[in-house]
Structure formats: C-alpha cells, structure tokens
N, C-alpha and C positions, 0 to 999 in steps of 0.2 A: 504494500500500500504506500509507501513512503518512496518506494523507486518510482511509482506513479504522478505523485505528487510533482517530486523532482523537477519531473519529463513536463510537466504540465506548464511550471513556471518557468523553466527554460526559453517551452515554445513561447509564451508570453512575453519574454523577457527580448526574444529574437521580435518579436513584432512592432514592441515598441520602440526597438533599435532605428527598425525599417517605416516608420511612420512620418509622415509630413505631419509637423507642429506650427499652427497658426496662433498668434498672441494677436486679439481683434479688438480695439484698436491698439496698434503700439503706442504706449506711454513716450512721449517727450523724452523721458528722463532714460529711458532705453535707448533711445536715437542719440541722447546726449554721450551715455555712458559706453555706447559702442563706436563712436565716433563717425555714425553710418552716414553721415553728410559729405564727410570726404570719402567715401566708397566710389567705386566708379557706377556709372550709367547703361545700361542696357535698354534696348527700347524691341517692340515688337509691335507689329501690325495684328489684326483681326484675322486666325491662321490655326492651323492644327498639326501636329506634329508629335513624333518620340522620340523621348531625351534619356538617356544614362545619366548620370549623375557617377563620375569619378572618385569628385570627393565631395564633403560637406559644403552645400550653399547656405547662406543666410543670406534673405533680402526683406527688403523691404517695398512694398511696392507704393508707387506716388499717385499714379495711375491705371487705370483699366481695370476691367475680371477677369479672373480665369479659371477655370474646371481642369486639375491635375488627378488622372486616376494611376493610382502604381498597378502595375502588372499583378492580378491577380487582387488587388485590395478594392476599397471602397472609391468614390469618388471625391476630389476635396475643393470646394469652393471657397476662393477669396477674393479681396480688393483693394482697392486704395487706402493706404493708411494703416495694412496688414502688415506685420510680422510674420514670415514663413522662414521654416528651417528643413530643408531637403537633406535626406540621410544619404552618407557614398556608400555607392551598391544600387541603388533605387533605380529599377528602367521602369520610365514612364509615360503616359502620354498628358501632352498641351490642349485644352483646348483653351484658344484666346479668343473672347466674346468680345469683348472691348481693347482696342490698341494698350499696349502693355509699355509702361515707362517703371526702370525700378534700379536703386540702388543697390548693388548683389558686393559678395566677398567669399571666398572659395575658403576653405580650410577651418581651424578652428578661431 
C-alpha cells in the first residue's frame, strides 16, 4: 500500500513539474522584483502553431490572448497583464486569438 502511495505522488509531482502556471493579474511589485521591464520583447500576430519549450520561459504578457494546450494536458487560457511560467520539456501548441506582444526571459 505504501509503494502505491509513493507511485501516486510521484506521478503528481511529474505533472506539476510539467504545468503552465499563470499569476492573473501580475502584481506591480513582481514586475518590479523581476526586473521584467528590461526583458526583451516578443510580438506575435493572430496565428496557431507548436512550440517545444527547451528551457524554462517566464513572461509576461502586455498584450493579446492566447489558448496554450500541452501535448496531452488541458487547455490554458490567458492575457494581458498575465504572468505565465512555461516548464522545459513542454511540447505544445499556440493558439493566438489576439496579436501577442510580451516580455519573455528563458532560464531560471
């Protein structure tokens, strides 16, 4: 019963490894404290597409929506003034509702 258990929060533990985490709205003092203003820029059109994820994103986005589903997970919806953290390992697909403008940073 206890090797069961184990197994069980393992798998758990692998899922939330492999999760997009959105903070709705990002607090000010989180933009301050990450310094996400001087990140660089990314922009995207109205578009759909799959992306791997190498290593950990963190963005924020200024502008636009978009619907991220992970290969095999749920779907995740966000927007302007979100907070998203992309796990590395994640293949996934874009859908971009509205033109996408956001300040990203790769790594930890």
């Amino acid at each position: 019963m206890i090797s069961r258990i184990k197994v069980i929060n393992i798998t758990h533990s692998i899922e939330l490894l492999m999760s997009i985490l959105v903070t709705s709205p990002c607090p000010e003092s989180t933009v301050e404290e990450l310094g996400i203003k001087n990140w660089p820029i990314w922009t995207c059109e109205a578009s759909t597409f799959d992306w791997t994820y190498d290593d950990k994103e963190t963005c924020l986005l200024l502008e636009g929506e978009v619907t991220v589903t992970p290969d095999g997970g749920q779907p995740v919806k966000f927007g302007a003034g979100d907070l998203v953290i992309f796990p590395a390992g994640m293949n996934c697909r874009w859908d971009v509702h509205r033109a996408v403008r956001k300040h990203y940073r790769f790594g930890d």
